[in-house]
C-alpha positions as CSV (number, residue, x, y, z in Angstrom):
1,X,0.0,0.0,0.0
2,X,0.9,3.6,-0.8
3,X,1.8,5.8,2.1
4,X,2.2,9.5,2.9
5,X,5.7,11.4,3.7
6,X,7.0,10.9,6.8
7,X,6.4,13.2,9.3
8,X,9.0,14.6,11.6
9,X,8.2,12.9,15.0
10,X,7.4,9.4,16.1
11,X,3.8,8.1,16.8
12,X,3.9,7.7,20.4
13,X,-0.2,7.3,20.4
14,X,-0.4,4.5,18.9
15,X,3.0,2.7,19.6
16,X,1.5,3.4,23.6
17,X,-1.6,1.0,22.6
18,X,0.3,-1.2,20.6
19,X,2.0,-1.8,24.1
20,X,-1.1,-1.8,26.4
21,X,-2.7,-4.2,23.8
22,X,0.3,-6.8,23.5
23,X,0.5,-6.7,19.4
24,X,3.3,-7.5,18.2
25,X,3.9,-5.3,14.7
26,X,3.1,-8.3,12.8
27,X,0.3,-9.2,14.9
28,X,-1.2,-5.7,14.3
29,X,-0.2,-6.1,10.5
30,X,-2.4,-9.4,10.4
31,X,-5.3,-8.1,12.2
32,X,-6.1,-4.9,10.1
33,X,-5.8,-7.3,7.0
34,X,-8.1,-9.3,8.6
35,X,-11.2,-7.2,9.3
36,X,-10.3,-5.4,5.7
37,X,-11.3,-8.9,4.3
38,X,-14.1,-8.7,6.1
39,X,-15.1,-5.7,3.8
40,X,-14.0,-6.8,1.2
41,X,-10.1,-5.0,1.2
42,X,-7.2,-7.1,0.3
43,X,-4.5,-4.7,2.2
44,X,-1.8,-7.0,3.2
45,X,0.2,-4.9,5.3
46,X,2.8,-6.8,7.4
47,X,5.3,-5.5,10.1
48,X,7.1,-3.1,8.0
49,X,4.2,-1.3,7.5
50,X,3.0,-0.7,11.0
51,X,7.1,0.1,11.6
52,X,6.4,3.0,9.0
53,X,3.4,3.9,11.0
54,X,5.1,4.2,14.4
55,X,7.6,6.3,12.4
56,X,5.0,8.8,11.8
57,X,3.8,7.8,8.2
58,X,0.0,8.0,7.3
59,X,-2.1,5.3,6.0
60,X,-4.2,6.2,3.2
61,X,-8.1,5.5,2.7
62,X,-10.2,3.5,5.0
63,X,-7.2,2.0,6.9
64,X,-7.1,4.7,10.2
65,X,-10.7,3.3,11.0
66,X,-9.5,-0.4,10.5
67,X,-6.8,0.2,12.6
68,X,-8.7,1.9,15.4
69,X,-11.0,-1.1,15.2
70,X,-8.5,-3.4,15.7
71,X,-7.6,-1.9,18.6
72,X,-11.2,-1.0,20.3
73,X,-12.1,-5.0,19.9
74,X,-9.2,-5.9,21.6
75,X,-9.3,-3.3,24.4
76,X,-13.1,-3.0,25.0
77,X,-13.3,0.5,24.7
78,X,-14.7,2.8,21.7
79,X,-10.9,4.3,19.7
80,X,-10.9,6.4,16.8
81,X,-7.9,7.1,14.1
82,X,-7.4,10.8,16.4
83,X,-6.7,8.5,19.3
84,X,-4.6,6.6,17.6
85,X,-2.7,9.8,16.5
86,X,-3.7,9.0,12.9
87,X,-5.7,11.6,10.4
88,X,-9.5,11.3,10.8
89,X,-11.5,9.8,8.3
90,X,-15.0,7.8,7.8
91,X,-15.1,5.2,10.4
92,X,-15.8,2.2,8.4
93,X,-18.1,0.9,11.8
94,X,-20.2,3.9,11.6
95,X,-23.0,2.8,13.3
96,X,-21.4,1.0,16.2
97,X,-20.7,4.3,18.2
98,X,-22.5,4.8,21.4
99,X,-22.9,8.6,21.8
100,X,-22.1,10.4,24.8
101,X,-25.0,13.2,24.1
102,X,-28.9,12.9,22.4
103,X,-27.4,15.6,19.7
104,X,-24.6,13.5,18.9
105,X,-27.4,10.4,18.4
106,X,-29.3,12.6,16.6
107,X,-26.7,13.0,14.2
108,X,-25.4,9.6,14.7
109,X,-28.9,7.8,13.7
110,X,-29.6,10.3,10.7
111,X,-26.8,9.8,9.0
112,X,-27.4,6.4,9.0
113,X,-30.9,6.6,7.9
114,X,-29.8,8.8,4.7
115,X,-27.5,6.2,3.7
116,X,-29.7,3.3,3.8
117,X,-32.7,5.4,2.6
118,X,-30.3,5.9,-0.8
119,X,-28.6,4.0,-3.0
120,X,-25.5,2.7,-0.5
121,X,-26.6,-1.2,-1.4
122,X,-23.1,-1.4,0.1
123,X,-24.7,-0.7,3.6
124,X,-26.8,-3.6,3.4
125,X,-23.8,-5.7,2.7
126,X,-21.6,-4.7,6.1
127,X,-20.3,-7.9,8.4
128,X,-22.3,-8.7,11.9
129,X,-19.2,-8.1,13.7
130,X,-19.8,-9.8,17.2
131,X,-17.1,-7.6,19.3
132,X,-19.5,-4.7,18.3
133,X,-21.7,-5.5,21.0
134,X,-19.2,-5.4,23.7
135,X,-19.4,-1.5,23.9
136,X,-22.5,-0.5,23.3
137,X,-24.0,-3.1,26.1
138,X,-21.2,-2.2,28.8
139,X,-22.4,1.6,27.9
140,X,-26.2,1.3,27.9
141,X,-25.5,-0.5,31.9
142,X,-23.7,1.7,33.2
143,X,-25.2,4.9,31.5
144,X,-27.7,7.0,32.5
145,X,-30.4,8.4,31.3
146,X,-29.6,11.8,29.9
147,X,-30.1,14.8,32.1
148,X,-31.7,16.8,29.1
149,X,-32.9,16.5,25.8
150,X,-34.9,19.5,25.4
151,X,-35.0,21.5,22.4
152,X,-36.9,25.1,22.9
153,X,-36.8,28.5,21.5
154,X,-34.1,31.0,22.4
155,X,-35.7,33.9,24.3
156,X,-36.1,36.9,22.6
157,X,-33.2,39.3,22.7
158,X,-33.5,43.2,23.6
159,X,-31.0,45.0,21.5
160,X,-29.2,48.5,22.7
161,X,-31.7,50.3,20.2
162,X,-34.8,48.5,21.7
163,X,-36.2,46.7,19.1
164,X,-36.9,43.0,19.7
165,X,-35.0,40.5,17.7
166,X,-36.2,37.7,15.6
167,X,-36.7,34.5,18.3
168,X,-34.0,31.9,16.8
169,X,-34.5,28.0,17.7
170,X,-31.9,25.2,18.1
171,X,-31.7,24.2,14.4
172,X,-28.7,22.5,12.9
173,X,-26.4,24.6,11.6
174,X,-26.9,22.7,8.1
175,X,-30.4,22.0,7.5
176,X,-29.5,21.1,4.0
177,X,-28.1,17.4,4.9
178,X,-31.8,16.4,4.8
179,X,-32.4,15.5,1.4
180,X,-34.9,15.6,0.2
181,X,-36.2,18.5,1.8
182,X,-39.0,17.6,4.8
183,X,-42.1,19.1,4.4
184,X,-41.6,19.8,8.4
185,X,-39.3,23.2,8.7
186,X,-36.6,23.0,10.4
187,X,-37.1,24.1,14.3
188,X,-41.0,23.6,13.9
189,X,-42.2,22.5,17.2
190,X,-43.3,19.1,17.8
191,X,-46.8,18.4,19.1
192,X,-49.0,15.9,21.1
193,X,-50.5,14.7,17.3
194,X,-47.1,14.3,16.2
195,X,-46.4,11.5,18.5
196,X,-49.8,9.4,18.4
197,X,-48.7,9.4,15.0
198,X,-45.4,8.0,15.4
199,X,-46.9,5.1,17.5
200,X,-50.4,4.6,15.1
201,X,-46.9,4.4,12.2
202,X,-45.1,1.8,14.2
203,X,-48.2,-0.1,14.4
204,X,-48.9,-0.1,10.6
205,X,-45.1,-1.5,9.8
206,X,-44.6,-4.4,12.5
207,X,-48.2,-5.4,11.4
208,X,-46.8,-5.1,8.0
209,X,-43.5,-7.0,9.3
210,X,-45.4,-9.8,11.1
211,X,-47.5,-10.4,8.2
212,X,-45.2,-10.2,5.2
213,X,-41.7,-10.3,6.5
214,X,-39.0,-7.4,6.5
215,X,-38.6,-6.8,3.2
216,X,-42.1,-5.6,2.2
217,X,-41.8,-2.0,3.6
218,X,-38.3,-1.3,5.4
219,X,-37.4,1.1,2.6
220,X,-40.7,2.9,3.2
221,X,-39.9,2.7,7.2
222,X,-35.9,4.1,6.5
223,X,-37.8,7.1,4.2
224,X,-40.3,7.5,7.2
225,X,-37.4,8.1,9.8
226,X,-35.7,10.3,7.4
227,X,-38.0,12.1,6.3
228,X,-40.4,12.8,9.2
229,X,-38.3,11.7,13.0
230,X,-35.1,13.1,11.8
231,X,-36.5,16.4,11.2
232,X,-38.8,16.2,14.6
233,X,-35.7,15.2,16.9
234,X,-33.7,18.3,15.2
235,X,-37.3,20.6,16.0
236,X,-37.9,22.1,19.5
237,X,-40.0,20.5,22.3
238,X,-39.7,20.2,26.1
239,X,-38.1,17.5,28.2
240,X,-41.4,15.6,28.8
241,X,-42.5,15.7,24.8
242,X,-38.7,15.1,24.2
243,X,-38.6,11.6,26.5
244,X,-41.7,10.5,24.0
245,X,-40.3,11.4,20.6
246,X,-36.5,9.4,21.6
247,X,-39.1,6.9,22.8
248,X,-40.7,6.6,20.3
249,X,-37.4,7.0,17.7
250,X,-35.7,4.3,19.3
251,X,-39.0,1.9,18.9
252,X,-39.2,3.0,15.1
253,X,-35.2,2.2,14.4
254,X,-35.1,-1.2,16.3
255,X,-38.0,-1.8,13.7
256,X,-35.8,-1.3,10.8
257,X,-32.9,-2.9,12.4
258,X,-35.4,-5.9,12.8
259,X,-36.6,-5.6,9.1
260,X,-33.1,-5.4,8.4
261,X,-32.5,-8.3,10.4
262,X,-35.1,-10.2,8.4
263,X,-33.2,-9.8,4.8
264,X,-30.6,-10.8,6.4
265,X,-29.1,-7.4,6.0
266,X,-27.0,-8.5,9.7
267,X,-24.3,-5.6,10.0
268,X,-27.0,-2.8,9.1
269,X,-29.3,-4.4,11.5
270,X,-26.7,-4.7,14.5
271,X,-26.1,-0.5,13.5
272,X,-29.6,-0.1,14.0
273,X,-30.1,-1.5,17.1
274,X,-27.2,0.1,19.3
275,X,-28.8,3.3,17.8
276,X,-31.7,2.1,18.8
277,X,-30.1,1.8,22.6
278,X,-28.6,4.6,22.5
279,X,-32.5,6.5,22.1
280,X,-33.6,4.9,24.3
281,X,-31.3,5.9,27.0
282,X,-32.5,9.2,25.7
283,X,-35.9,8.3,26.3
284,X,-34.8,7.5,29.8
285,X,-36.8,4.3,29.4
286,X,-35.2,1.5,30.8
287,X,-37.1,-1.5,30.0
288,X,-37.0,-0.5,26.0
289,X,-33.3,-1.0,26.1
290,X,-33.4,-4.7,27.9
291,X,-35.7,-5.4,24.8
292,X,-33.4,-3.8,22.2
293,X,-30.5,-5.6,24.0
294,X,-33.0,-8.8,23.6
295,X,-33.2,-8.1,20.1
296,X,-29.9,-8.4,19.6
297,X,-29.1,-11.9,21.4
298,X,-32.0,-12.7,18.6
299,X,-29.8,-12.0,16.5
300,X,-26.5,-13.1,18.1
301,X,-28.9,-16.9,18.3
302,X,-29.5,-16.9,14.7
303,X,-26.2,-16.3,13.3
304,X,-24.6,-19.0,16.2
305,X,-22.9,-16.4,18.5
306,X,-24.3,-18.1,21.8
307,X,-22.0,-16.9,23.8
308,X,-22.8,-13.5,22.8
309,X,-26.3,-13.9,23.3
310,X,-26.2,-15.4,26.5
311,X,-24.5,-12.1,27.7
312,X,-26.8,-9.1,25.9
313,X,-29.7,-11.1,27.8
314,X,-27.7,-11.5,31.0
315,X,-27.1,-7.4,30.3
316,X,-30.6,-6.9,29.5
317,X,-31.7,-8.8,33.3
318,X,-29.1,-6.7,35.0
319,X,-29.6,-3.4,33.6
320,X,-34.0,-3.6,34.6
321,X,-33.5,-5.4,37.6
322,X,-36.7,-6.7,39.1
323,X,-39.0,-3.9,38.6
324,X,-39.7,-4.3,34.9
325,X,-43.4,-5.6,34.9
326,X,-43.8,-9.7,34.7
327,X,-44.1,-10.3,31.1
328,X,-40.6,-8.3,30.5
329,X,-39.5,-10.6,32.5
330,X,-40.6,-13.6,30.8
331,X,-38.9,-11.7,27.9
332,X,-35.8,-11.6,28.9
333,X,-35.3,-15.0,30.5
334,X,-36.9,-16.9,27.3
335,X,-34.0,-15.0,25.7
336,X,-31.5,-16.5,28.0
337,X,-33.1,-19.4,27.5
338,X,-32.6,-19.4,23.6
339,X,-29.3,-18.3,23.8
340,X,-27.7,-21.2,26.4
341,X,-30.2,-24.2,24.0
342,X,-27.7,-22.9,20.8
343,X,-25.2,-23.7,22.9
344,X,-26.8,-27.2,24.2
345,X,-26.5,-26.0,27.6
346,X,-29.4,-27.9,29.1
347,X,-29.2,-27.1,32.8
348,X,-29.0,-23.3,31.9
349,X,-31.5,-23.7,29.3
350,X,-33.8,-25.5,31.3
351,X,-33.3,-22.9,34.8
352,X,-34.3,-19.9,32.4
353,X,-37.0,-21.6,31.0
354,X,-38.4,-22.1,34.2
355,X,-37.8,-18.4,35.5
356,X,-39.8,-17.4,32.3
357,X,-42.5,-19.7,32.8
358,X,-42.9,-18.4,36.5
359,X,-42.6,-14.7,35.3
360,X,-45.1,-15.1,33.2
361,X,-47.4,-16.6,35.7
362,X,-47.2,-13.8,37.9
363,X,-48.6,-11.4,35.4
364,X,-52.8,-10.9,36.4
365,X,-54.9,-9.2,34.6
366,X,-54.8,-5.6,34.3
367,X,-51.2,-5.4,34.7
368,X,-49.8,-2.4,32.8
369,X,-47.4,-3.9,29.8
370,X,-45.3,-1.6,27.6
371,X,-47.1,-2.0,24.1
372,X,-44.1,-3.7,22.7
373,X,-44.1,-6.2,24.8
374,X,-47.9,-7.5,24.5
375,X,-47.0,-9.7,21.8
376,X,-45.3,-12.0,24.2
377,X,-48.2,-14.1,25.6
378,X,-48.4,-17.8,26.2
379,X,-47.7,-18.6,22.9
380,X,-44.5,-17.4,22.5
381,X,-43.6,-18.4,25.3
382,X,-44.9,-22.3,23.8
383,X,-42.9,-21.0,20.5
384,X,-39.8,-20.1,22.8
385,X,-40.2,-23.8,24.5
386,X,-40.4,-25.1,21.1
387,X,-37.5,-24.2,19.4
388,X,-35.2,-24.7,23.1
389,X,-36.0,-28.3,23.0
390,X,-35.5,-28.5,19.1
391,X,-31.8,-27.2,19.7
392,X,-31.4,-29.5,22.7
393,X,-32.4,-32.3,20.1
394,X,-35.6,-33.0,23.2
395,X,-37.9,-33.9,20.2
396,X,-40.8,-34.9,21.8
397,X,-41.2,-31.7,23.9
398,X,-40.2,-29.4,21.1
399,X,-43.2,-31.6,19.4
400,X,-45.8,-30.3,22.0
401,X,-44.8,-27.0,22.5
402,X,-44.9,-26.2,18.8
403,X,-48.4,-27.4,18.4
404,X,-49.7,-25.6,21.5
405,X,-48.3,-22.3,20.0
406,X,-49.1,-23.1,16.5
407,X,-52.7,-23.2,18.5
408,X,-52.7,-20.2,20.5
409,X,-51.2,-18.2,18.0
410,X,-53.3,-15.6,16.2
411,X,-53.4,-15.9,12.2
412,X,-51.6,-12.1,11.7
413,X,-48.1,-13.4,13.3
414,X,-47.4,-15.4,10.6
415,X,-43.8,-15.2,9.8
416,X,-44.1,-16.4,13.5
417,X,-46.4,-19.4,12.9
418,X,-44.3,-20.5,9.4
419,X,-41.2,-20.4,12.0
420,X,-42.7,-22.4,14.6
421,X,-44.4,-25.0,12.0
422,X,-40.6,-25.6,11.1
423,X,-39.9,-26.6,14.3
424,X,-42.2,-28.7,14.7
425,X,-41.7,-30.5,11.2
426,X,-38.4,-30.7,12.9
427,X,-39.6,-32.5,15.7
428,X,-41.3,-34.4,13.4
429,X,-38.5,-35.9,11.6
430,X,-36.6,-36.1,14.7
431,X,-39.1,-38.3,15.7
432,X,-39.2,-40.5,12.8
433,X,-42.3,-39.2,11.6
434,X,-41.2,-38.8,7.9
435,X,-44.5,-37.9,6.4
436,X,-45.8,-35.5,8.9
437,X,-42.8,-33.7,8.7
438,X,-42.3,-33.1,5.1
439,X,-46.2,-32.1,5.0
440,X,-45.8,-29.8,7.3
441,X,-42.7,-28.1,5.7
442,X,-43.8,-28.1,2.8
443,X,-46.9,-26.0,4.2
444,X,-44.1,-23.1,5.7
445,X,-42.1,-23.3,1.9
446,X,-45.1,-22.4,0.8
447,X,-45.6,-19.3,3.0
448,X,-41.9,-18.7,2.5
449,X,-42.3,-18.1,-0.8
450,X,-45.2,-15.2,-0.7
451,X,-43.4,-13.3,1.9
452,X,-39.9,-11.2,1.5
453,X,-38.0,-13.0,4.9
454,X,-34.6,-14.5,4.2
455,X,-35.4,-15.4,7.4
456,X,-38.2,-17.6,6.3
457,X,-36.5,-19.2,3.5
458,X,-33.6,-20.0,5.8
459,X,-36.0,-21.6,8.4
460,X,-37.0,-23.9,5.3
461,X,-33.5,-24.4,4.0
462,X,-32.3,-25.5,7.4
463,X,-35.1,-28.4,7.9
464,X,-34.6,-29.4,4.2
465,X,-30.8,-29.9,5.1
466,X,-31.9,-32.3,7.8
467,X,-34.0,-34.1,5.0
468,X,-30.6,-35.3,3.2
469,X,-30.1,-38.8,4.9
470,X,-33.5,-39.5,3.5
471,X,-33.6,-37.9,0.4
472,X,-34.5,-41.0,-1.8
473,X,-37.6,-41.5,0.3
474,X,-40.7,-41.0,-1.3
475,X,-42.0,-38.7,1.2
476,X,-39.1,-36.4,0.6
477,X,-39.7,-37.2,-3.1
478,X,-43.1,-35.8,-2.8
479,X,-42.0,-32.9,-1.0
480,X,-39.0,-31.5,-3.2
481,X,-41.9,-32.1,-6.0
482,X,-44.5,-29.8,-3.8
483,X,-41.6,-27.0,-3.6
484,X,-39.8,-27.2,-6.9
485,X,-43.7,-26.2,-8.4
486,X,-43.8,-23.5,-6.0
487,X,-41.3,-21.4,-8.4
């Protein structure tokens, strides 16, 4: 690679953290080429080149950002290129940051949303890194909610002549980024009718999610927060209208992370969500930020980072305590729960399914439950049972609890049911029962296919993998024949 001119003096920043991390040159050379394959850079740097860093020579491009990576995986704490005594430049994890302020969130989370609302397809192609949760998690438990987030008018100014100025508001100073152009003005104040809307919104797209899978309407969400909650968080309002509109911010961005999530869109999604943390300390609302870390065990589950995931969920418990209502609660253990059965850890699995079973008994009617958690009833707890046992290879009991859900469940979850039906064909075959099974998946393939969740097709992919030691059987027959006229 091509560097700068030397400069004059050593780099004693970074050759200080190349010693407090315990890299040797070459091991420093070998990480950065590393996470550049991971987007898609073939750098090959070895110890020579970080020898010509330490000198005082500049890497060009991306590499700062790689380098300051490197070096915030391995140390646990956020680094940029400055700190490394490097020259700035666009951190290739943008996204991952955990602001210390609402304004730098603000600008944080909008940036984002203009580049996916675009035509970055590049975005959507970013790594799940899993050290990218460390931070954000070990900031969000410790943090506090934010003293102030308040955005009013500046009071009107008396000058030496005596005519009143012009009242100014807290605008940005460049509200041309915003492309393209709101029909909200900048500075407008935001009103009670502006945030019924933002919830009666959220409704319409995890309806639309539930129903139809992720990639029906995320671009139309990523437009949405763009176009409308960018401007609002850059208007004015008080600190009680402000709590509600970070709320309500943070709810609308874990939804695109989790539509993200669901075309499989991973690194995007994972951006999304420790945004989505990061509004929600805003918001000052606790329990919202044990579910957005819950989202992301999800996540960590499905792409087989257990370990991971048993820790966000562990996080999420710790940060709430015991005062988040009952089915919370439930939510967060069945997590845990999901996390350790990925892992085939059947004592831990088994304790944490029992501490969400009790939780959930302890709810009574007329408990007050945060409206995104009301979709966690008895059964998904039943769907949560389900797949636990199908990791655990506990056929028979995944068998049960798949059928009670698939049961209990209401018709407009039904990415939700197609999932759980998988399980249980998976139980199924488990079982030996080769015919059930492969009429039951072939059921869900057929719901796969009219809704836009890789998700879905994955969940299909997976059982038809577990078909192979029986693929000349004539059930199996039948079924490749049921699927293969499905497109």
């Amino acid at each position: 690679m091509t560097e700068r001119p030397a400069q004059r003096t050593p780099n004693r920043q970074l050759a200080a953290l190349i010693a407090e991390a315990g890299f040797s040159n070459a091991g420093l050379a070998r990480r950065v080429d590393q996470l550049g394959l991971e987007h898609g850079l073939d750098l090959r740097y070895d110890k020579t080149s970080v020898t010509r860093w330490l000198r005082g020579q500049q890497p060009r491009g991306t590499t700062p950002a790689l380098i300051a990576e490197v070096f915030t995986r391995r140390l646990g704490r956020r680094l940029t290129a400055q700190d490394l005594g490097l020259d700035a430049c666009a951190p290739v994890y943008a996204g991952l940051e955990f602001a210390g302020s609402p304004e730098e969130a603000v600008d944080i989370v909008g940036g984002l949303w203009r580049k996916d609302s675009g035509s970055h397809a590049e975005l959507r192609k970013i790594a799940f890194t899993p050290a990218g949760l460390v931070v954000p998690s070990r900031d969000w438990l410790i943090g506090r909610a934010d003293e102030k987030v308040a955005r009013t008018e500046v009071p009107v100014r008396i000058p030496a002549q005596g005519r009143p100025a012009t009242p100014r508001t807290s605008v940005p100073a460049d509200p041309s980024r915003r492309r393209p152009p709101a029909e909200r003005g900048p500075g407008q104040r935001v009103t009670g009718g502006d945030l019924a809307a933002l919830r009666s919104v959220g409704e319409l797209f995890r309806t639309l999610d539930d129903r139809y899978g992720g990639g029906h309407a995320r671009q139309a969400l990523v437009r949405y927060l763009e176009h409308e909650v960018e401007p609002m968080l850059r208007g004015t309002y008080g600190e009680q209208a402000g709590r509600r509109l970070f709320a309500a911010a943070a709810d609308l961005t874990r939804l695109a992370g989790w539509t993200s999530y669901d075309i499989a869109a991973h690194g995007l999604a994972q951006r999304y969500f420790v945004q989505a943390l990061r509004l929600s300390q805003a918001a000052g609302d606790r329990a919202y930020g044990s579910y957005v870390l819950v989202t992301m065990s999800r996540q960590a589950v499905y792409l087989g980072h257990g370990r991971e995931a048993v820790q966000l969920a562990r996080v999420a418990q710790q940060g709430v305590g015991t005062s988040a209502p009952p089915v919370v609660q439930t939510l967060l253990h069945a997590a845990e729960a999901r996390a350790h059965g990925v892992l085939g850890e059947v004592r831990a699995c088994t304790a944490a399914l029992v501490r969400a079973e009790r939780a959930l008994g302890a709810a009574r009617p007329g408990d007050e439950v945060p409206h995104w958690a009301r979709f966690f009833d008895e059964a998904q707890l039943a769907d949560e049972f389900g797949h636990c046992h199908r990791d655990l290879q506990q056929f028979r009991a995944a068998a049960q609890h798949a059928e009670r859900s698939l049961h209990l469940r209401a018709p407009a979850y039904a990415r939700s049911r197609l999932f759980c039906r998988v399980v249980l064909a998976t139980a199924r075959l488990g079982l030996g029962e080769l015919d059930q099974a492969c009429q039951l998946a072939a059921e869900a393939a057929g719901q796969a296919a009219e809704m836009r969740s890789v998700r879905a097709t994955e969940y299909v992919r997976d059982f038809e993998r577990r078909l192979e030691p029986y693929r000349d059987a004539a059930p199996v027959r039948g079924y490749r024949d049921r699927v293969a006229a499905l497109g």
